[in-house]
C-alpha positions in Angstrom: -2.6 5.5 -10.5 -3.9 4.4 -13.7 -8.0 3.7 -14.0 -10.4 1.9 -16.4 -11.1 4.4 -18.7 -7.5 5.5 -19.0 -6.9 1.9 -20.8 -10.6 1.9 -22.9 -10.7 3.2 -26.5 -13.1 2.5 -29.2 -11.2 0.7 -31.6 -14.0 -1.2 -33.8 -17.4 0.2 -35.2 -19.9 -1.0 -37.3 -18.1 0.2 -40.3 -14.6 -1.6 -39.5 -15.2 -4.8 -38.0 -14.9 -6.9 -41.0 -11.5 -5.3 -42.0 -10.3 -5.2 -38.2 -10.9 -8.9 -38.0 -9.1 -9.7 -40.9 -5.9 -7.6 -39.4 -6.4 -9.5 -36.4 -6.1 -13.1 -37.7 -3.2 -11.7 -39.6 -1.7 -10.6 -36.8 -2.0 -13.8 -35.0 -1.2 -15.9 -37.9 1.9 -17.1 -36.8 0.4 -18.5 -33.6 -2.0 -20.5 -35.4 0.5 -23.7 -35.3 -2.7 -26.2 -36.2 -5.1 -26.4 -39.3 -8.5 -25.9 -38.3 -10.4 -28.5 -37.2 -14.2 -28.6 -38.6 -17.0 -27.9 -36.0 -19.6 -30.6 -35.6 -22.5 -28.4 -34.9 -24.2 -31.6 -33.2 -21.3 -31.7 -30.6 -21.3 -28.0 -29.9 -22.7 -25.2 -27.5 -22.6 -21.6 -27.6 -21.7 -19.6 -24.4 -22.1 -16.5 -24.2 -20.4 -14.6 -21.5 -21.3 -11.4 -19.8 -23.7 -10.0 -22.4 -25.3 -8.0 -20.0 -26.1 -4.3 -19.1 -22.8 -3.9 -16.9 -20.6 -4.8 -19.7 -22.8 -3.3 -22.8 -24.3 -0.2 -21.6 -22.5 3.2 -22.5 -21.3 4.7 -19.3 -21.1 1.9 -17.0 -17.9 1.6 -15.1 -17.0 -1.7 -16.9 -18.5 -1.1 -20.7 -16.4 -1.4 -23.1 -17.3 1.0 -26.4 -17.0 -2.1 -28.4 -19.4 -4.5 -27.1 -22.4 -3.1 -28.3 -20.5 -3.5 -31.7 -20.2 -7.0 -31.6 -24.3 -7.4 -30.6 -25.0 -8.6 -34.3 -22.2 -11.2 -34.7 -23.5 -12.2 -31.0 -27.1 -12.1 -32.7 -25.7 -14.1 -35.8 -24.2 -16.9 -33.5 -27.3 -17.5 -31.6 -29.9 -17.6 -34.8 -27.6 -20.3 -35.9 -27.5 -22.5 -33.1 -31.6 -21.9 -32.3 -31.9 -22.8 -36.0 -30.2 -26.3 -35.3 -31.8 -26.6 -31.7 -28.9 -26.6 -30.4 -27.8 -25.2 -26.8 -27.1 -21.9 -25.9 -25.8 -21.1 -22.2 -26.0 -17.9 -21.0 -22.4 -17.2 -18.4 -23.9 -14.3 -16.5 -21.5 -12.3 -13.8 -23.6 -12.1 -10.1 -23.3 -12.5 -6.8 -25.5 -13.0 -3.9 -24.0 -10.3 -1.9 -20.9 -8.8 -1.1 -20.8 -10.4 1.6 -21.6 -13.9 1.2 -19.2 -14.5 -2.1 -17.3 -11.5 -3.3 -14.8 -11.4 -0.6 -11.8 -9.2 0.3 -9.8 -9.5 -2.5 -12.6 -9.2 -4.9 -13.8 -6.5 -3.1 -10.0 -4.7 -4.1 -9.8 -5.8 -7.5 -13.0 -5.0 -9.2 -15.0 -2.7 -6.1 -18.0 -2.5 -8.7 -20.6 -5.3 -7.5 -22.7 -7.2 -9.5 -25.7 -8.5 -8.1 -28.4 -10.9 -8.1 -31.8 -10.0 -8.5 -31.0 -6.5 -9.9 -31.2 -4.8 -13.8 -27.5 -5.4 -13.8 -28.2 -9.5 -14.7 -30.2 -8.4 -17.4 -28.7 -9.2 -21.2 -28.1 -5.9 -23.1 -30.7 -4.7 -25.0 -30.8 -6.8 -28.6 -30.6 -9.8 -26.7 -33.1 -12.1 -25.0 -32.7 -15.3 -23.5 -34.8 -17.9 -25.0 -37.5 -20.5 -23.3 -35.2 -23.7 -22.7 -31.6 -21.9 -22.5 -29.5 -22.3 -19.5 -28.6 -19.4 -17.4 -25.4 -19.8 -15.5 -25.1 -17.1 -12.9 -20.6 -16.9 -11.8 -19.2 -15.6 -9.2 -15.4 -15.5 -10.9 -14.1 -14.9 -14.1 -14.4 -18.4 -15.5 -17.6 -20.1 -16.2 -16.6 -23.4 -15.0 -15.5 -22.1 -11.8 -17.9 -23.4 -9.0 -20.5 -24.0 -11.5 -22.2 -26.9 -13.2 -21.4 -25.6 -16.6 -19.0 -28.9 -17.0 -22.0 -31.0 -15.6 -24.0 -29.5 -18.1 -22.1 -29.9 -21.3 -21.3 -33.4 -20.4 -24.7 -34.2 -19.3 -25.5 -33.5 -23.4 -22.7 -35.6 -24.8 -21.0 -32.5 -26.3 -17.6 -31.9 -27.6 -17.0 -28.6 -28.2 -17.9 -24.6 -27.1 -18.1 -21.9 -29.3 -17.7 -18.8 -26.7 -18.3 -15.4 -27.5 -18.5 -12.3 -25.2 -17.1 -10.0 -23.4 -14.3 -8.8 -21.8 -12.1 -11.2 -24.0 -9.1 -11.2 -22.4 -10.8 -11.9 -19.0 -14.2 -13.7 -18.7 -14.3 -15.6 -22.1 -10.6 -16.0 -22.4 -10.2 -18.1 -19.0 -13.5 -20.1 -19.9 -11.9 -20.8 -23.2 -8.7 -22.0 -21.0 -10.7 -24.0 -18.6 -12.9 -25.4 -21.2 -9.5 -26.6 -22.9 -8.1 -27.8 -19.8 -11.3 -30.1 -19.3 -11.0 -31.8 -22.7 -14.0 -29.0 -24.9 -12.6 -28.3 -28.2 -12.6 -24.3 -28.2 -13.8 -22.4 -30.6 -13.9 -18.4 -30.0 -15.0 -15.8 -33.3 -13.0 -13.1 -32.8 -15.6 -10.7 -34.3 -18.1 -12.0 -31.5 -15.7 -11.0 -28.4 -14.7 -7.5 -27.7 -12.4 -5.8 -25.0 -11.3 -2.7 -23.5 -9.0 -1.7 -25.9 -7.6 -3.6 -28.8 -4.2 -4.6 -27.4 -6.1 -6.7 -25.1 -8.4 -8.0 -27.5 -5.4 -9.2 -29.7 -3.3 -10.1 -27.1 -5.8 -13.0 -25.7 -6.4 -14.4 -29.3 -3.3 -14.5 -30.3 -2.7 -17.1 -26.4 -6.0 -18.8 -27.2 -4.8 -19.5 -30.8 -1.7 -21.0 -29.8 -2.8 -22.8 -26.9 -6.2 -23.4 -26.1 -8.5 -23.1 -29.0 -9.3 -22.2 -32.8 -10.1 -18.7 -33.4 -12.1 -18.2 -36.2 -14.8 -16.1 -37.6 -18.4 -15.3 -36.4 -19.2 -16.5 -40.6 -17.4 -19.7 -40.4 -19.2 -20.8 -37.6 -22.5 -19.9 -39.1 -21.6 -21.5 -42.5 -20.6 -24.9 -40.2 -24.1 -24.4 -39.0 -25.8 -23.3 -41.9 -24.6 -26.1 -43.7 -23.7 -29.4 -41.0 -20.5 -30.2 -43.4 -16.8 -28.8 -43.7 
């Protein structure tokens, strides 16, 4: 039977990423059915999912060889929105214990714990979580999912999410869905998510762009910022 690392490649670097996320929006062009709405950087937050040593650091069960590629369109994303004051809410996989909210079929799925109060909650080196920002620790996939995430973004009158992360195709790509299915316009860089392997990575932008969000560029969000007009 087929593991992790049989599926993970390295298919970005530093070098590439600008020309790979041109192919990719040209590959998922025809599933862009809607002109791109303008992001009102007062409405907006940033999430950021699973930025964190588990996901980042080379040799971990579930790293991915292309998230510590994206750390600088991450970076980019958060000077812009700190530059505004604007929130920034940090998604963070853990669990209390094994016990008490993993379960069974957790357990078989993904047998690699995540735990509270342990290095493995700690954002990847690069990254730091600034006085003021909202940690959000999840239990499942989604950041909505048994949080106060909702509570939080409607607490602040906001309209829309910016999400960026890792893996794309599982923890920002169903908080990108249930963000959508609560009524947050979705907005999700492709240059600022990263996945196992690049099939994957396509493979959820190209859903996402047809039926939950606006994918866009880790630059166009910046210059929305940078500049508060379309």
């Amino acid at each position: 039977m087929a593991g992790i690392g049989e599926v993970t490649e390295q298919y970005i670097t530093a070098e590439t990423l600008a020309g790979k996320t041109a192919q990719w929006l040209e590959e998922i062009a025809a599933y862009r059915w809607r002109k791109i709405e303008w992001l009102d950087p007062a409405q907006s937050a940033l999430l950021v999912v699973d930025m964190t040593r588990p996901f980042v650091d080379s040799g971990r069960p579930l790293a991915s060889p292309n998230a510590p590629v994206i750390l600088p369109s991450v970076r980019k994303l958060l000077e812009a929105f700190r530059r505004q004051a604007k929130p920034v809410i940090w998604l963070i996989q853990a669990h209390h214990s094994v016990a008490a909210d993993r379960g069974p079929l957790l357990d078989t799925w993904w047998p690699t714990p995540i735990l509270e109060g342990t290095a493995d909650v700690e954002v990847a080196e690069g990254l730091s979580v600034n006085q003021g920002e909202k940690v959000i620790l999840k239990r499942r996939y989604s950041g909505f999912y048994q949080t106060d995430l909702e509570l939080t973004l409607r607490s602040l009158k906001l309209s829309s999410v910016v999400i960026c992360g890792v893996l794309t195709n599982v923890c920002p790509y169903l908080t990108a869905f249930d963000a959508f299915y609560r009524g947050f316009q979705v907005y999700f860089p492709a240059d600022a998510t990263a996945s196992l392997n690049e099939s994957l990575h396509v493979g959820a932008l190209r859903s996402i762009a047809a039926w939950a969000g606006y994918v866009v560029t880790c630059e166009e969000i910046t210059d929305w910022h940078g500049t508060g007009q379309p």
